[in-house]
Backbone bond lengths (Angstrom), bond angles and torsions (degrees), N, CA, C in turn:
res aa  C-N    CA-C-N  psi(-1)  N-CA   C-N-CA  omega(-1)  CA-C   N-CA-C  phi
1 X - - - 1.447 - - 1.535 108.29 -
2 X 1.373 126.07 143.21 1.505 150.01 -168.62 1.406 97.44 -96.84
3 X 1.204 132.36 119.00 1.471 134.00 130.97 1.314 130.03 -18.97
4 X 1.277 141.78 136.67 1.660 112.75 166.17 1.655 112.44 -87.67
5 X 1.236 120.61 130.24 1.450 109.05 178.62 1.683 118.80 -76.17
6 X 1.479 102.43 140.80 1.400 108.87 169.20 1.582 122.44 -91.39
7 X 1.167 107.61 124.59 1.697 131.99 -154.55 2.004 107.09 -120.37
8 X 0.991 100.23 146.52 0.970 99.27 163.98 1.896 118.78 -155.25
9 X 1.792 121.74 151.24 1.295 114.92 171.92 1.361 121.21 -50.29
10 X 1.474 86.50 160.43 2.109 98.64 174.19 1.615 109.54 -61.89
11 X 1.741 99.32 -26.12 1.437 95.11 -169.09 1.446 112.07 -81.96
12 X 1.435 124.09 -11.97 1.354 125.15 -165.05 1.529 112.93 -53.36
13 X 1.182 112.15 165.90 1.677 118.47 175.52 1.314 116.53 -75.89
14 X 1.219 131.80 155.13 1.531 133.48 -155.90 1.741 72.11 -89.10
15 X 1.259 136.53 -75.55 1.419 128.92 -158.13 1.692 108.92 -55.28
16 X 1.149 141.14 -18.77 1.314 135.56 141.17 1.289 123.92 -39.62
17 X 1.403 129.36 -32.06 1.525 138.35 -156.37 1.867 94.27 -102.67
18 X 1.526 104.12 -56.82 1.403 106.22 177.92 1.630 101.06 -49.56
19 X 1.563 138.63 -52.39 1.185 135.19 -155.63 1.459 100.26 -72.96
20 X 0.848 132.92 -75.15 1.770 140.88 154.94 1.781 85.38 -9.75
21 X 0.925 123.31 -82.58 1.388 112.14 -168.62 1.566 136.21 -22.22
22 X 1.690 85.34 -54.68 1.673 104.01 -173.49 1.438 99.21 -95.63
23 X 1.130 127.98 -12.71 1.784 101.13 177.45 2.014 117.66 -102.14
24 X 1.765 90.42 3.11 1.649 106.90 162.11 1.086 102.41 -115.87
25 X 1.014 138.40 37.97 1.633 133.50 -159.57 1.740 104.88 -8.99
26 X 1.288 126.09 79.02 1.550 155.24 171.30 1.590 101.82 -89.14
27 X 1.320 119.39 102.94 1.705 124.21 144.42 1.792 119.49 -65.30
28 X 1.467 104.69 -9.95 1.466 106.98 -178.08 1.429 108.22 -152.79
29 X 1.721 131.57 138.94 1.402 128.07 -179.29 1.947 87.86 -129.52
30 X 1.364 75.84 142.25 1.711 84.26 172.41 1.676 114.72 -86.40
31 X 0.814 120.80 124.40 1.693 121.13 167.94 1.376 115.12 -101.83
32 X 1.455 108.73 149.52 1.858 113.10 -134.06 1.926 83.70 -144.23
33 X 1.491 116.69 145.34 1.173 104.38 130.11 1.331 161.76 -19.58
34 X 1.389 132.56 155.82 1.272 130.64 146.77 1.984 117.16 -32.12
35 X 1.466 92.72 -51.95 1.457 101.77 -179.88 1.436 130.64 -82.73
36 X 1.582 109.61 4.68 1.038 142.75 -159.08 1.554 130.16 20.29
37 X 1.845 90.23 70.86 1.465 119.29 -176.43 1.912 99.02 -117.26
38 X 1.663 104.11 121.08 1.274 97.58 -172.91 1.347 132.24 -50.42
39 X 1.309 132.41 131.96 1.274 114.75 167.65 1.539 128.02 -118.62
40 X 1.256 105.53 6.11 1.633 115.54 167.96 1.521 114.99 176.15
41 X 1.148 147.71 153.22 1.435 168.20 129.52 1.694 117.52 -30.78
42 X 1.183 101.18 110.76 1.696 92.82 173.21 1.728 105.56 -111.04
43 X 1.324 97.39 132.14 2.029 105.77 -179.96 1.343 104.85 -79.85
44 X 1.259 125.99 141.62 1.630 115.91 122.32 1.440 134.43 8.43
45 X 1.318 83.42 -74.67 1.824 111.51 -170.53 1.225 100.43 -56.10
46 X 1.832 107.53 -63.79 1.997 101.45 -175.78 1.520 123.27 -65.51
47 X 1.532 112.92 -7.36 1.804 100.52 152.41 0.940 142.71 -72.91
48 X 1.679 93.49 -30.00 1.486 112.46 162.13 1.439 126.06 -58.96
49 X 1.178 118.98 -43.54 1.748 140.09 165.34 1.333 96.87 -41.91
50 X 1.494 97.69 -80.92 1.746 95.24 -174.96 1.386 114.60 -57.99
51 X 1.537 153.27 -37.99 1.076 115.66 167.12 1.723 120.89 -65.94
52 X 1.182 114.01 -34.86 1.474 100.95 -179.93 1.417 111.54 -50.36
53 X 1.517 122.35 -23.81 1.379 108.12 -164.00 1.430 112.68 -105.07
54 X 1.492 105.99 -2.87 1.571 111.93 -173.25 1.608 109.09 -119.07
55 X 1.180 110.57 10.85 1.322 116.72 173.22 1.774 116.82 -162.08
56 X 1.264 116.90 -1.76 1.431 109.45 164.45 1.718 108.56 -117.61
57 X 1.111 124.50 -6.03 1.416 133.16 -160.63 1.679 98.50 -88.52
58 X 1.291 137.71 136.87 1.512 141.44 169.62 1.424 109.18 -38.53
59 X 1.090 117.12 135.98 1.952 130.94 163.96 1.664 97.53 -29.58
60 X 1.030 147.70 111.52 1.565 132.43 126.58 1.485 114.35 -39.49
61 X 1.378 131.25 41.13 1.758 118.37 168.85 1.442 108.87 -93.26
């Protein structure tokens, strides 16, 4: 027997993906189309990246 996988859009909210995370304890959510044909993997790690880099990292001005 198959699991059903939990997926989510490109457009979804990064705090949607973290929550999905912690209440399946998920290191990875798949993000799917409109038609809901996969089109990439979102980590843990790369939210983490992106916030470290878009909110703890120095101004580039």
């Amino acid at each position: 027997m198959t699991s059903r996988v939990t997926t989510l859009k490109a457009d979804a909210k990064i705090a949607h993906a973290l929550h999905l995370m912690s209440i399946h304890k998920f290191r990875h959510v798949m993000i799917v189309d409109d038609e809901g044909k996969p089109t990439g993997a979102l980590s843990f790690r790369a939210i983490v990246r992106y916030i470290e880099e878009s909110f703890l990292s120095p101004s580039k001005n």
